[in-house]
C-alpha positions as CSV (number, residue, x, y, z in Angstrom):
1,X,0.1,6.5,-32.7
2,X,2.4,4.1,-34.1
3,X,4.2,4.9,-37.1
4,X,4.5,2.1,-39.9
5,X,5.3,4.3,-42.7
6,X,8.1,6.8,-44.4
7,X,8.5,9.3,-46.8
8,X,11.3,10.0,-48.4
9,X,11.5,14.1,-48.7
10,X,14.1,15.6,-50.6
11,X,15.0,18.9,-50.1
12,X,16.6,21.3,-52.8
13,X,18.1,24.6,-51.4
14,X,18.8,25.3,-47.6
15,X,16.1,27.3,-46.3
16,X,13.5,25.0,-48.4
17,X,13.2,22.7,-45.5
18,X,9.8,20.3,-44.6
19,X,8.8,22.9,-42.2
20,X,5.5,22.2,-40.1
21,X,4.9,19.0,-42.4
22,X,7.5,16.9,-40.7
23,X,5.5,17.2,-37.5
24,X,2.0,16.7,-38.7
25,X,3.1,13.8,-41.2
26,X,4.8,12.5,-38.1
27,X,1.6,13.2,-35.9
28,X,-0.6,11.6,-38.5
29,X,1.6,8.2,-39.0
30,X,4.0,9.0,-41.3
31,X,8.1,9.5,-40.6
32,X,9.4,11.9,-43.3
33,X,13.2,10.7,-44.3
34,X,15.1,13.6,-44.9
35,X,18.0,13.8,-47.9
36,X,19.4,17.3,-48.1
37,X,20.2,16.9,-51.4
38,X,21.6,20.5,-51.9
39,X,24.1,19.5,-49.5
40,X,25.6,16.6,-51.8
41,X,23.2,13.5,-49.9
42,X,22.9,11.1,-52.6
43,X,18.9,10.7,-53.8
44,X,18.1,7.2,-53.8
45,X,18.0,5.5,-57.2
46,X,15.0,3.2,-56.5
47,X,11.7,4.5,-54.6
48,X,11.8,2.4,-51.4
49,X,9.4,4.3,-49.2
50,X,5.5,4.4,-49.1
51,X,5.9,8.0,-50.0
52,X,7.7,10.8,-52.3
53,X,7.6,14.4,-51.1
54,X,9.5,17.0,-53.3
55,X,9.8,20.4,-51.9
56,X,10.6,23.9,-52.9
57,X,13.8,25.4,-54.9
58,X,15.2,28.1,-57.1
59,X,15.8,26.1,-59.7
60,X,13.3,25.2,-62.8
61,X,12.7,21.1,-62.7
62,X,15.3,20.5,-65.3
63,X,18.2,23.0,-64.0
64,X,20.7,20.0,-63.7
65,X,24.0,21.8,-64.3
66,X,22.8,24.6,-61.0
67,X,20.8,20.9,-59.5
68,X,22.6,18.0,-60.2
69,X,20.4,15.7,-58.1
70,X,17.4,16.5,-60.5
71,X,17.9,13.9,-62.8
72,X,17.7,11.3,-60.0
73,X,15.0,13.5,-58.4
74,X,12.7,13.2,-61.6
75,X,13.5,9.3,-61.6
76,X,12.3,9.0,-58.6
77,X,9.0,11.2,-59.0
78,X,8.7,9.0,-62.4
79,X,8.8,5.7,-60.3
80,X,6.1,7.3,-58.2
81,X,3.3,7.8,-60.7
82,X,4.1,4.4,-62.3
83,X,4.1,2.4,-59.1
84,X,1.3,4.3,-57.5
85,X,3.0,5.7,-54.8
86,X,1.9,8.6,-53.1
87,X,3.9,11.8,-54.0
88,X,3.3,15.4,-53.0
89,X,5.5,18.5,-54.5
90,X,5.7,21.7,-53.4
91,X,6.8,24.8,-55.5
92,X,9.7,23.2,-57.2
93,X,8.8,20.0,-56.3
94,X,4.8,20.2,-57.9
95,X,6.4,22.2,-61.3
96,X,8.7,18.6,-61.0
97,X,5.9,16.8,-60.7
98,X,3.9,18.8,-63.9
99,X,7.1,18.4,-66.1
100,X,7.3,15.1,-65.3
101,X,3.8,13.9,-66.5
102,X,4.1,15.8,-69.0
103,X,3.0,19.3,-68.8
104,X,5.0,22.8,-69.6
105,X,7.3,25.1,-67.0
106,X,8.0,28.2,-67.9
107,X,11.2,30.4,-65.9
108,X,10.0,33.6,-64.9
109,X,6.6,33.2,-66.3
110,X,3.4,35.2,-65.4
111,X,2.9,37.8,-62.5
112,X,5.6,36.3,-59.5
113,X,4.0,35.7,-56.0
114,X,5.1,36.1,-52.4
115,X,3.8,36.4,-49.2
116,X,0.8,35.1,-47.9
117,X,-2.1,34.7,-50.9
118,X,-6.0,34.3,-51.7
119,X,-6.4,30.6,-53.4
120,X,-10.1,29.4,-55.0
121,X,-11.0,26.4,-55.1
122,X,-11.9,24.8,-58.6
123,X,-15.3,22.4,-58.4
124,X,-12.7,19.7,-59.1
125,X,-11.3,19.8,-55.5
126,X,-14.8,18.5,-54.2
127,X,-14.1,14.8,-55.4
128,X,-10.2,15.2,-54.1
129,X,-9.2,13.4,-51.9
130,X,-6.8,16.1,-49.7
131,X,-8.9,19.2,-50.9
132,X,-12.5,17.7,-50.8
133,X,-14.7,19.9,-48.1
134,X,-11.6,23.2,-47.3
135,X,-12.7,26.4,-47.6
136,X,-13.1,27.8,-51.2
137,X,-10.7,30.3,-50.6
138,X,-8.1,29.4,-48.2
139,X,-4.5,31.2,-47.9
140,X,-1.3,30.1,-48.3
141,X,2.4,31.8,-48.4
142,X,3.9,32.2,-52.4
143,X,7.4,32.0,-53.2
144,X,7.9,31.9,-56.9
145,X,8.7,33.6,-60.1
146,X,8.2,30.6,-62.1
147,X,5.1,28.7,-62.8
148,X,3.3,25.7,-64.5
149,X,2.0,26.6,-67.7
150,X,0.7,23.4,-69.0
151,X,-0.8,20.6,-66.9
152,X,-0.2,17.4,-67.9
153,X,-2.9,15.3,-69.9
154,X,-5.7,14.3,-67.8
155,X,-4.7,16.4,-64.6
156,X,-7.3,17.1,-62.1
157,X,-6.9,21.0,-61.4
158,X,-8.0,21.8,-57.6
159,X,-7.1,25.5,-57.0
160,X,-5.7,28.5,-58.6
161,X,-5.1,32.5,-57.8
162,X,-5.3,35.5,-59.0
163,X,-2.2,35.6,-60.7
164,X,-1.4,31.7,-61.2
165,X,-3.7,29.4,-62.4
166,X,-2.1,26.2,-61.7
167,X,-1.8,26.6,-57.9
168,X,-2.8,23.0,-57.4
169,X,-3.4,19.8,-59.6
170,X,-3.4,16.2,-59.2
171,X,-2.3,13.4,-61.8
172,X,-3.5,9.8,-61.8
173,X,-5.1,8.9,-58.3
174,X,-2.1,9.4,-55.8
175,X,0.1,12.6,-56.8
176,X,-0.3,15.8,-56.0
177,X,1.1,19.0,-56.9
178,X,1.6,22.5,-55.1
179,X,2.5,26.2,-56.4
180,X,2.1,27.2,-53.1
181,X,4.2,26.2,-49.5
182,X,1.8,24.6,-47.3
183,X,4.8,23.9,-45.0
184,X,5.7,27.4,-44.3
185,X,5.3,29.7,-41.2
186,X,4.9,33.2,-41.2
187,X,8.2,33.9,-38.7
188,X,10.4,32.3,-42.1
189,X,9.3,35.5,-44.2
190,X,11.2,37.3,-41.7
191,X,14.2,35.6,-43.3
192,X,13.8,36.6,-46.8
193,X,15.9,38.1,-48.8
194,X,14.7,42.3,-48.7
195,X,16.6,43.1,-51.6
196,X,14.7,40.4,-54.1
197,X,11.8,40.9,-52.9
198,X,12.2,45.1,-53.6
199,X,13.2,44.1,-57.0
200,X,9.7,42.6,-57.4
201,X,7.8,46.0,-55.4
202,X,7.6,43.8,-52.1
203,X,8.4,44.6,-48.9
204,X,9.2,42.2,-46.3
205,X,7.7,43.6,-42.7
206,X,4.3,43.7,-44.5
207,X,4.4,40.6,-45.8
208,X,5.4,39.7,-42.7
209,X,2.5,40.9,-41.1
210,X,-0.2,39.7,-43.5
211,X,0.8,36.6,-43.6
212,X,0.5,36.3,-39.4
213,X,-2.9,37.9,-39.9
214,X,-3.5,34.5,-42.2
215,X,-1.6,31.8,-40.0
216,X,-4.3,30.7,-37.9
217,X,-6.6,29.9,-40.6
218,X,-3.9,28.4,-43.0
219,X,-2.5,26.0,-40.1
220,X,-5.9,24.3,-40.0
221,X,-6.0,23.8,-43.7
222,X,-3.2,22.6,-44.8
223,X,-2.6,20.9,-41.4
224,X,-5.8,18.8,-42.7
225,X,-4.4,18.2,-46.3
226,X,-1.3,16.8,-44.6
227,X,-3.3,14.5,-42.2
228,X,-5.2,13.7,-45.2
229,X,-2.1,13.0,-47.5
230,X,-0.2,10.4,-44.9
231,X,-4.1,8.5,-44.7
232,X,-3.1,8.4,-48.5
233,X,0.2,6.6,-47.6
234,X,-1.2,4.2,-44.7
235,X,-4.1,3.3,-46.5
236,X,-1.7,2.2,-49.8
237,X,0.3,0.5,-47.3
């Protein structure tokens, strides 16, 4: 396939990389452009890609002094939803995306959420373009303390959890947002940090374990969300 379109990812903290998105957006006709922005790369002050993808942090969307990239960060998620452009966040990147349009984040909010997860879908997700047709109750891995509390006016809502309601929204016709992390694979757990998670009655090697159990099903999921997403991008384009 040739590729004829980029997104521009930015990533946040070290170990909140693309993961398995860079190869299926790359497999579906989309190059993801990398800025490690938690390393010092500069963000881009104008949106000059077909696509914005936001990923995960620990950081709320408006920790500036701790982020100082997330001024230009929101600018560019701004720029998104007025232009049209196709943006997807993840974790950090979909709370971003809430506060942004104008919805509430809340810091340690709610029941947290790790390892692998039970999602519904809400009878929103039917006319969606990336969650039409999944299975009403797919998995995915969690990785937060934080959460949306508030979605913005007019948000579609497309899946929520047990514990968070606001596990995945959409605003306007292109923009998506995640509390969940699509991109993840269950051998990354294995990199945690064991002491946080005991603070939160966790424990790592099952996490672990469950979240292999789930792999399978949730690569063919959100494998098909991300094909679906970059037919968002080529079709704008």
């Amino acid at each position: 396939m040739t590729t004829t379109a980029t997104a521009l990812v930015i990533q946040n903290f070290p170990r909140g990389g693309p993961g398995r998105w860079e190869p299926w957006l790359t497999a579906a006709g989309v190059t993801p452009v990398l800025v490690r922005a938690y390393d010092g790369e500069p963000v881009p002050r104008r949106l000059e890609h077909a696509a914005l993808v936001v990923l995960g942090g620990g950081y709320l969307p408006d920790e500036d002094e701790r982020a100082p990239w997330l001024p230009a960060t929101r600018a560019l998620a701004r720029q998104a939803l007025d232009g049209g452009v196709p943006y997807f966040g993840i974790c950090l990147g979909g709370q971003l995306l809430a506060q942004v349009a104008g919805g509430e984040v809340r810091g340690e909010h709610g029941t947290p959420e790790f390892g692998s997860t039970r999602l519904r879908l809400r009878p929103e997700a039917a006319g969606d373009p990336l969650f039409a047709g999944l299975p009403p109750s797919p998995t995915a891995i969690q990785n937060h303390v934080d959460a949306v509390t508030r979605l913005p006016d007019g948000a579609h809502w497309l899946a929520e959890s047990g514990n968070c309601p606001y596990q995945a929204f959409r605003v306007g016709e292109r923009a998506w947002g995640v509390q969940f992390h699509p991109e993840a694979e269950a051998s990354g757990l294995l990199r945690w940090n064991e002491e946080r998670l005991r603070r939160y009655g966790y424990e790592r090697e099952a996490l672990h374990r469950a979240a292999l159990a789930d792999e399978a099903g949730a690569v063919g999921v959100w494998g098909e969300v991300a094909a679906r997403f970059a037919g968002v991008v080529r079709g704008r384009g």
